[in-house]
C-alpha positions as CSV (number, residue, x, y, z in Angstrom):
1,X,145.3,113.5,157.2
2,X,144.1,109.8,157.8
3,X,144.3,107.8,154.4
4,X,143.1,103.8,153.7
5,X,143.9,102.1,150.4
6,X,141.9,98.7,149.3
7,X,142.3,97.1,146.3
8,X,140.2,94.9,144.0
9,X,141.7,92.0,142.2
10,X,140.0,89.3,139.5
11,X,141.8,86.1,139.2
12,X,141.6,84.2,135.8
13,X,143.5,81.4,134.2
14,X,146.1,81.5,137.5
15,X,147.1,85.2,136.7
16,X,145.4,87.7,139.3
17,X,144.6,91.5,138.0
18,X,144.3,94.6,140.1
19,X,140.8,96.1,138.4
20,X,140.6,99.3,140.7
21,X,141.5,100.4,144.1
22,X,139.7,102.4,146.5
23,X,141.3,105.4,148.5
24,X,139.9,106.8,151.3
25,X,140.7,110.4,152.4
26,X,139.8,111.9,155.3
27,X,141.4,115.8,155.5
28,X,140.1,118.5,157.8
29,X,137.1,116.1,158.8
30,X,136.4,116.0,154.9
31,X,135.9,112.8,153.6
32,X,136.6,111.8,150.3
33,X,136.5,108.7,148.6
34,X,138.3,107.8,144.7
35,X,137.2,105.0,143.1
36,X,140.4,104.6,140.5
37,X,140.3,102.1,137.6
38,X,143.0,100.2,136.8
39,X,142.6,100.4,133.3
40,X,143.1,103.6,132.9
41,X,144.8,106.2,135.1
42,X,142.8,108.6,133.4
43,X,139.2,107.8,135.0
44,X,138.0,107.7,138.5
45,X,134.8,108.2,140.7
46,X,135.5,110.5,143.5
47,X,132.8,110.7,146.5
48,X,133.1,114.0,148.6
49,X,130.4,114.9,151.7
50,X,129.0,118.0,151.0
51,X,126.5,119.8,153.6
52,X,124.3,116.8,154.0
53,X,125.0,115.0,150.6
54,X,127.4,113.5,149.0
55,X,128.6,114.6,145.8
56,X,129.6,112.0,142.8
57,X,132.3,113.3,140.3
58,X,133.2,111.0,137.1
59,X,136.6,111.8,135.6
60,X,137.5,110.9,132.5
61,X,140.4,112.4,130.8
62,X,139.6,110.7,127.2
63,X,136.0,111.4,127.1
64,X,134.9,113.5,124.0
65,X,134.8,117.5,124.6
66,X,131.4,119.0,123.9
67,X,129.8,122.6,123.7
68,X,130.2,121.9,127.9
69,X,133.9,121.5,127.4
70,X,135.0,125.1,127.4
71,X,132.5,126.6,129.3
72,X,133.4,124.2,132.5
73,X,137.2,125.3,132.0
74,X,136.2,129.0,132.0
75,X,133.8,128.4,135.2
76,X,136.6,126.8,136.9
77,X,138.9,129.4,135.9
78,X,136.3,132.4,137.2
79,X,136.1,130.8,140.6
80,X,139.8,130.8,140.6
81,X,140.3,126.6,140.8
82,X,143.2,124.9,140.7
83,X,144.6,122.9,137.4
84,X,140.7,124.3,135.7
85,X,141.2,121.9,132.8
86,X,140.5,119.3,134.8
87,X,136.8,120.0,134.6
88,X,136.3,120.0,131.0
89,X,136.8,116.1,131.7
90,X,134.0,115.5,134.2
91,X,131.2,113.3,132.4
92,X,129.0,114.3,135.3
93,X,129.5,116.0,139.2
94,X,125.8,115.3,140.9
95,X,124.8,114.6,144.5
96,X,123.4,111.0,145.7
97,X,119.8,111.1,145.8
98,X,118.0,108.1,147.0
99,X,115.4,106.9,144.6
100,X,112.5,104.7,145.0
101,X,113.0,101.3,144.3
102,X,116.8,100.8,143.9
103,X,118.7,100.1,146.7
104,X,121.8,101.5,146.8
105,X,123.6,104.6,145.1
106,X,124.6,103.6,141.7
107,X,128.1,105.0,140.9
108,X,129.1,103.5,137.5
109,X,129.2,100.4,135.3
110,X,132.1,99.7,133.6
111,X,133.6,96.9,131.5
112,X,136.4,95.3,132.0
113,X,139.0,93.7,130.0
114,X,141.5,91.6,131.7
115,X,143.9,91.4,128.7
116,X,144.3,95.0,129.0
117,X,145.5,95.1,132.6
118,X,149.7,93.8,134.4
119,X,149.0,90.5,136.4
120,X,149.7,92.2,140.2
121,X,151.6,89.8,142.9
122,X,149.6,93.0,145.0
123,X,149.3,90.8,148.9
124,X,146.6,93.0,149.9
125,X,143.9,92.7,147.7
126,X,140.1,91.6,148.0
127,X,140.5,88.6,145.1
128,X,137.5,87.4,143.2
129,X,137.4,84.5,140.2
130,X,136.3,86.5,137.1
131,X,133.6,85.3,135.3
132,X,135.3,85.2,132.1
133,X,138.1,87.3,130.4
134,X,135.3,89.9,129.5
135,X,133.2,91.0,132.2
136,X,130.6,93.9,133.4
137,X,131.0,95.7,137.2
138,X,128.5,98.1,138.3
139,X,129.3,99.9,141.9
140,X,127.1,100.9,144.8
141,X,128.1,102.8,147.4
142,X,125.3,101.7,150.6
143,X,124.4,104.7,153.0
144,X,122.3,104.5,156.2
145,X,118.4,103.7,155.1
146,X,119.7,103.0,151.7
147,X,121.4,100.1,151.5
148,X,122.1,97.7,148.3
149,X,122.5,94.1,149.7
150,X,123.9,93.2,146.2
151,X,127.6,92.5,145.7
152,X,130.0,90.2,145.0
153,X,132.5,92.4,147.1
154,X,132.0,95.3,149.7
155,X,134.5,97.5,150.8
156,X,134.1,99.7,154.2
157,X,134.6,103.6,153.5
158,X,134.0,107.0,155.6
159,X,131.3,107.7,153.7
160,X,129.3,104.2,153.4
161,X,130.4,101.0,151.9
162,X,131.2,100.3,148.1
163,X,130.1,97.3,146.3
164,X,129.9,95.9,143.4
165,X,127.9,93.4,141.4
166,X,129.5,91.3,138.7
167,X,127.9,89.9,135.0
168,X,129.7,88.6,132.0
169,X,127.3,90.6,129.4
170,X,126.6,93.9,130.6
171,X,124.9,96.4,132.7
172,X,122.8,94.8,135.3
173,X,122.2,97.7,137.4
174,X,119.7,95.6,140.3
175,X,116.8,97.0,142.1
């Protein structure tokens, strides 16, 4: 099992901050890719091939149960999954689809609060100046033919490259 770890770090006011990492998988020539947010160890983006697609999965373990709740633990349970709670906490699990106009896969925007994150002394870390203590990232992950040359960082992954573009006052999700 081959595994990669890259990390992505904001620097403001002298103190840098770790705001996610990305962790590359590769099992059983199975590649998967987690995008985990440092925020919150209870929220990621995982990336898995699938046939000939690639299949997002948002987690979020504090994100309000619905009608869907239940019924995605008791179709996990049926097909005999492990740890079936799990899925009650998926916001969404759809494949990539290009669509016209945007280039790039769009993964997820998320804000991000510095004061809620431990200055890291990480070494190894892609290190950015935030724009302010406050600040908006929207990921892209760039496949062959559909490429988003966006980005105020990139990172390399099995399954195309991630990258994200940076704003101080929200979603700016480019096309």
């Amino acid at each position: 099992m081959a595994r990669r770890e890259s990390s992505i770090c904001f620097a403001f006011e002298g103190a840098t901050y770790q705001v996610f990492k990305v962790v590359e998988v590769l099992r059983d020539r199975n590649p998967q890719v987690v995008i985990a947010f440092a925020q919150s160890d209870d929220e990621h983006v995982s990336l898995h091939q699938q046939d000939h697609t690639i299949l997002k999965t948002h987690y979020d373990a504090h994100k309000p149960s619905s009608g869907w709740y239940q019924s995605r633990i008791e179709a996990a349970l049926s097909m005999g999954l492990r740890n079936p709670s799990r899925h009650g906490s998926y916001t969404h699990q759809i494949p990539l689809l290009s669509i016209a106009n945007v280039k790039g896969h769009y993964l997820l925007g998320k804000r991000i609060e510095l004061k809620s994150l431990v200055v890291t002394k990480r070494k190894k870390c892609q290190t950015l100046s935030a724009p302010s203590q406050s600040f908006w990232v929207d990921l892209f992950l760039s496949t062959q033919g559909n490429y988003h040359d966006g980005g105020a960082f990139r990172i390399a992954t099995f399954l195309g490259e991630v990258s994200g573009d940076v704003a101080i006052d929200g979603p700016i999700t480019s096309a």
